[in-house]
C-alpha positions in Angstrom: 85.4 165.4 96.4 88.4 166.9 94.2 89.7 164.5 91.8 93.5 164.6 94.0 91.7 163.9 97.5 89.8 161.1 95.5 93.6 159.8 94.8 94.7 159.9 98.0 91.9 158.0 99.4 94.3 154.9 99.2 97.3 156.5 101.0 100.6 154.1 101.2 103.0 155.3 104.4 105.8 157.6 103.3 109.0 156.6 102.6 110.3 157.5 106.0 107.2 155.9 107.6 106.8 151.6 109.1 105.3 150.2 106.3 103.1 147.2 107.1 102.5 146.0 103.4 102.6 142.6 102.8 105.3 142.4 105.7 106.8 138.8 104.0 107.1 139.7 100.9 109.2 142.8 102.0 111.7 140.7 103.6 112.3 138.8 100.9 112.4 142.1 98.6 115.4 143.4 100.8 117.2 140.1 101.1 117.1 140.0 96.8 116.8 142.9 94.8 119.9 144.8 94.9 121.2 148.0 94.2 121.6 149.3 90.6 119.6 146.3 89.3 116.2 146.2 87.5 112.9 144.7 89.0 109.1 144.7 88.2 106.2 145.1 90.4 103.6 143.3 88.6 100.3 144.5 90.3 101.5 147.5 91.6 98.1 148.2 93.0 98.5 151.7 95.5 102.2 151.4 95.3 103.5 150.3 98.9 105.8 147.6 97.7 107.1 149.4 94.1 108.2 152.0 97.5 110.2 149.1 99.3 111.6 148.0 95.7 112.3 151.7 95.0 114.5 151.6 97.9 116.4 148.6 98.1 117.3 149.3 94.1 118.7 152.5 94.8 118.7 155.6 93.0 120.6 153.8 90.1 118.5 150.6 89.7 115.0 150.2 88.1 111.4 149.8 88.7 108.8 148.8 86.3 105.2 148.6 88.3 102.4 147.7 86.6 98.9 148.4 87.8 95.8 146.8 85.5 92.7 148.7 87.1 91.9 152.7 85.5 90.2 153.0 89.5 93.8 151.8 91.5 96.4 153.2 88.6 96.1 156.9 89.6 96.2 155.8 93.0 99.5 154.4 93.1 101.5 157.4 90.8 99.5 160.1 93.1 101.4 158.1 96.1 104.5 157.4 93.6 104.7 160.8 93.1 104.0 161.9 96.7 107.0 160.0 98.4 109.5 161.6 95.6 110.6 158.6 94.2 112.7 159.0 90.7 113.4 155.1 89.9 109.9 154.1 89.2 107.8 154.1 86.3 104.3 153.0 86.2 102.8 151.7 83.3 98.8 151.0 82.8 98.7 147.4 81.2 97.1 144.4 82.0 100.6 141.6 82.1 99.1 138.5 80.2 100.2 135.9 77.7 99.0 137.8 75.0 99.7 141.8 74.0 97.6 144.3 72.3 94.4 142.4 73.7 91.5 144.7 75.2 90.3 143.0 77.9 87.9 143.1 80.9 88.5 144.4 84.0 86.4 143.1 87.3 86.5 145.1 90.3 87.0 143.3 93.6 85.3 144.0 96.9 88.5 146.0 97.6 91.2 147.4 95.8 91.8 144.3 94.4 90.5 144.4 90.6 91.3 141.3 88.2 91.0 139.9 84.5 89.7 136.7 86.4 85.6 137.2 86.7 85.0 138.0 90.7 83.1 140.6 92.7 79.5 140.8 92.8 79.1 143.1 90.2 80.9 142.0 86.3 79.0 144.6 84.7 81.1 147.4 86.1 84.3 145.4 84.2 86.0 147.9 82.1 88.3 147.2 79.1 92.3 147.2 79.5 95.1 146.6 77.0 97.0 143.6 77.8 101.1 143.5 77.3 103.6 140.5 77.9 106.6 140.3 80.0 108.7 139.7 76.3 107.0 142.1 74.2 107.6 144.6 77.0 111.6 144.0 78.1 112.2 143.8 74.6 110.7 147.2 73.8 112.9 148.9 76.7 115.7 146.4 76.4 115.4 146.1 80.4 116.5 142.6 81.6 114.7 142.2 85.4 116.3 140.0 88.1 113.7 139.8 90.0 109.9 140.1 89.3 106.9 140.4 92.1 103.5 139.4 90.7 100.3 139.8 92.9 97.2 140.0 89.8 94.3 138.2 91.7 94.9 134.4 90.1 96.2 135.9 86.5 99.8 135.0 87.3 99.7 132.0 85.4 98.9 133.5 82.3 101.3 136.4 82.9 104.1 133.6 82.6 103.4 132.1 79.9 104.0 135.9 78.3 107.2 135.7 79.9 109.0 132.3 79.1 111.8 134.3 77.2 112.9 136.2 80.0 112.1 133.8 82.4 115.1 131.3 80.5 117.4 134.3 79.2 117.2 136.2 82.8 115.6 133.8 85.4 114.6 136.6 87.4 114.1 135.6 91.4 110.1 135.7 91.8 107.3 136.8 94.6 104.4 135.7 93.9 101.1 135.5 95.1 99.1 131.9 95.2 96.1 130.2 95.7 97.4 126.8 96.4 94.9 124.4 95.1 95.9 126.1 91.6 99.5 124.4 91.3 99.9 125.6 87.0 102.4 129.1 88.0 104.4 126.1 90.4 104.2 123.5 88.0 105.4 125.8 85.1 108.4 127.6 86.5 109.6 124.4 88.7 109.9 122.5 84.6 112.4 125.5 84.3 115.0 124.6 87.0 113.3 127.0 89.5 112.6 125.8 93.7 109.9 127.2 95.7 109.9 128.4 99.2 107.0 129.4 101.0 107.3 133.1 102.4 105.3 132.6 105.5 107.1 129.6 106.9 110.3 129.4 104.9 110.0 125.4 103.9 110.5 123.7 100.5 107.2 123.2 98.3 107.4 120.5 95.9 103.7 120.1 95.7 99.9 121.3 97.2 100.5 119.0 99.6 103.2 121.0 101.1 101.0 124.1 101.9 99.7 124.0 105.2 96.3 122.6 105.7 93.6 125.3 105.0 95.7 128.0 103.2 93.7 129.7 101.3 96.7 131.9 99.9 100.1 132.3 99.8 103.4 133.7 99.2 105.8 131.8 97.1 109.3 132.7 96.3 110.9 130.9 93.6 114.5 131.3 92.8 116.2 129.3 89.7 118.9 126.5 91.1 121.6 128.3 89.2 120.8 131.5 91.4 120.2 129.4 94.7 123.9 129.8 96.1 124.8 132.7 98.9 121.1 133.6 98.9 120.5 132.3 102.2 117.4 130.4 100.7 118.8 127.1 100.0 116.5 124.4 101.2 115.9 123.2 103.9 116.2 126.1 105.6 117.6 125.7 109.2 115.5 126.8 112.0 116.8 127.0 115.7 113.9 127.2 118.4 114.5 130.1 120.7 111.3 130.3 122.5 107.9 128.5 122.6 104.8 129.8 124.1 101.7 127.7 125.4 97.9 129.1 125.9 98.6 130.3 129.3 101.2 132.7 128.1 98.1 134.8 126.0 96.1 137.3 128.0 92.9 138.2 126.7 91.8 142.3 127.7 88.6 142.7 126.5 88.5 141.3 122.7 92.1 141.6 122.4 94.8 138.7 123.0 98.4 139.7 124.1 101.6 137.1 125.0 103.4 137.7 127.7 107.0 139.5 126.5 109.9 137.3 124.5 113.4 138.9 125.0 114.7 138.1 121.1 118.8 139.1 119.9 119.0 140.4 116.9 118.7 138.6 113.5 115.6 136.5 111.4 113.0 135.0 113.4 110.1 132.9 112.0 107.0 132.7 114.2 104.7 129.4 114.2 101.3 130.7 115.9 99.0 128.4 116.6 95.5 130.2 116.6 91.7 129.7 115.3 89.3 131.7 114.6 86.0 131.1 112.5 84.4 134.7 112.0 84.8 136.9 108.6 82.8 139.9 109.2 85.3 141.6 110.9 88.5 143.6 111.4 91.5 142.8 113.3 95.5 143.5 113.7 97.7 140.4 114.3 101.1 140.6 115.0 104.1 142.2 117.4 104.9 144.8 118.9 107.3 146.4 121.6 106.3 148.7 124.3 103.2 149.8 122.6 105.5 150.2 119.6 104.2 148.2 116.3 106.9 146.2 114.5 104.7 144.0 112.2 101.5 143.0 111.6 98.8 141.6 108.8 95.3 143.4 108.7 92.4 141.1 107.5 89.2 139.5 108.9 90.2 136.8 111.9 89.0 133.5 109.6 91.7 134.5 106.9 94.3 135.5 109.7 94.2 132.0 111.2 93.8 130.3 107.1 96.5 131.9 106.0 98.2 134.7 107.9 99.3 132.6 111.1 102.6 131.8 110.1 105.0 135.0 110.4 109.3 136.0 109.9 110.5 138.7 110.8 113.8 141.0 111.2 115.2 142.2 114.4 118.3 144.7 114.1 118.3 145.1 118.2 117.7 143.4 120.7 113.8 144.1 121.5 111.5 142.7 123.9 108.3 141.4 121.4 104.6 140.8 122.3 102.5 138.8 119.7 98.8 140.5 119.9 95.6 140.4 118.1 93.7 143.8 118.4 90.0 144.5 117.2 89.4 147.5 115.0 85.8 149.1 114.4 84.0 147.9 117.1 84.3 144.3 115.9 84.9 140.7 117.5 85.0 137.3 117.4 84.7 134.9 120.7 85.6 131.9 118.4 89.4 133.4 118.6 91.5 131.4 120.6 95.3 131.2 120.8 97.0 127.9 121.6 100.8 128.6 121.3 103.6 129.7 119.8 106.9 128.6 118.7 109.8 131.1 118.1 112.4 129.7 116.1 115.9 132.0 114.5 117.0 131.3 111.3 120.8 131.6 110.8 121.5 131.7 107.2 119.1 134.4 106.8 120.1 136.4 109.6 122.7 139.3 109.2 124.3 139.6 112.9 
């Protein structure tokens, strides 16, 4: 195989294209980072979501990605460079507490390589300099307002190289969590900053706030001085629009489909209420209208129901949505079973 088809192996959708990466987190990138302003994609890993901040930055903002792992880096600038973008740089660093360290890399069972020791196979780690969050705004004089960070359970450590422009910027931040590891929550929350949950949109002040059984999640945490005319000011107020029981899912084969909800346009969070035991397997959950996808996460069914079940969501027309769960590769799992869901609108995030 040539060393470009190698590259693209790990194809993210073109700019023009629906992109289903990390559909949450993408929401919240539109609502924040604005244009002309300066943001970071720490863990830029194939690229998909330095694209979204590419966009929403604008051809006068912005964006730093950094990408750890030698295999994943040339992925992401072969698909950087492929979808034209000019606002992006990608540098090759490991973002820690310390720079100028050489470190070990560990690959992942996927493309999802980490500084923390995983996989089945720590003697393929490979060494990677290291750079803080200081050391490197300092250097470029860049001063970011908002900073994603998804590095496979490094994050904490990558904040502690950061506490200068955490207090001299306090940049709005995504990031990734495991919550029974509360440091990254209990360290920025010391420095003024509140903590919504991405998938659900409620206040966490604590693990006990995470819903039962997440095994990770998406965290957005915005300092209290920055709080005002975000539409994230806690609580968030939810309207219920719609609410559908078992009876309302269909099940065609291995697949599950609701029956159609008729939704105006604005922010919708969906409560699913689903379980599902298997791992070794493959499925899509999510909506869609007239055979048309609109959003969906793509995992095995145990981690959809852990920590995928809750779901938001922009509308910009009026659109007649099914929620589905579709089997790829042959795979299954008769331990799948939908119970319900509630459709709720949230106005203060909503633009119409």
């Amino acid at each position: 195989m040539s060393e470009r088809n190698d590259l693209a192996t790990f194809r993210i959708p073109y700019w023009y294209e629906w992109n289903p990466w990390e559909p949450n987190v993408q929401v919240a990138m539109n609502d924040l980072a604005k244009p002309g302003e300066t943001v970071f994609d720490v863990g830029a890993n194939a690229g998909a979501l330095s694209l979204v901040l590419s966009r929403a930055v604008g051809p006068k903002g912005t964006v730093c990605s950094f990408e750890a792992s030698p295999r994943i880096v040339g992925k992401c600038q072969y698909n950087l460079v492929q979808n034209g973008v000019n606002n992006v740089t990608l540098y090759h660093y490991a973002v820690y507490s310390k720079s100028k360290q050489v470190m070990k890399i560990y690959p992942g069972d996927h493309l999802n390589d980490s500084v923390v020791v995983q996989g089945n196979h720590p003697e393929n780690a490979v060494n990677v300099e290291t750079i803080t969050l200081d050391d490197f705004s300092s250097r470029y004089d860049l001063s970011p307002s908002l900073i994603k960070m998804d590095i496979e359970g490094a994050e904490y450590e990558a904040l502690l190289g950061g506490e200068r422009v955490l207090n001299d910027n306090r940049p709005h931040l995504l990031l990734e969590q495991q919550p029974d590891d509360t440091r990254c929550m209990e360290f920025l929350m010391q420095r003024g900053y509140r903590a919504i949950d991405l998938c659900n949109l409620t206040e966490i002040k604590s693990r006990a706030d995470f819903e039962t059984g997440v095994g990770i999640a998406n965290v957005l945490y915005i300092h209290s001085s920055r709080l005002a005319g975000t539409g994230y000011e806690p609580p968030i107020r939810r309207e219920v629009v719609a609410e559908l029981s078992a009876n309302d899912f269909t099940k065609v084969g291995v697949d599950f489909f609701s029956k159609p909800v008729t939704l105006a346009p604005g922010r919708y969070y969906f409560d699913n209420e689903f379980e599902a035991e298997r791992r070794h397997n493959e499925a899509f959950f999510g909506l869609e209208s007239a055979g048309t996808q609109l959003f969906r996460y793509h995992t095995y069914t145990q981690f959809h129901a852990s920590s995928y079940r809750d779901w938001v969501v922009d509308l910009k027309t009026e659109t007649a949505v099914t929620i589905f769960s579709r089997f790829m590769n042959g795979t299954s799992d008769p331990t799948l079973k939908w119970n319900g869901s509630v459709i709720y609108r949230i106005p203060s995030l909503s633009q119409s």
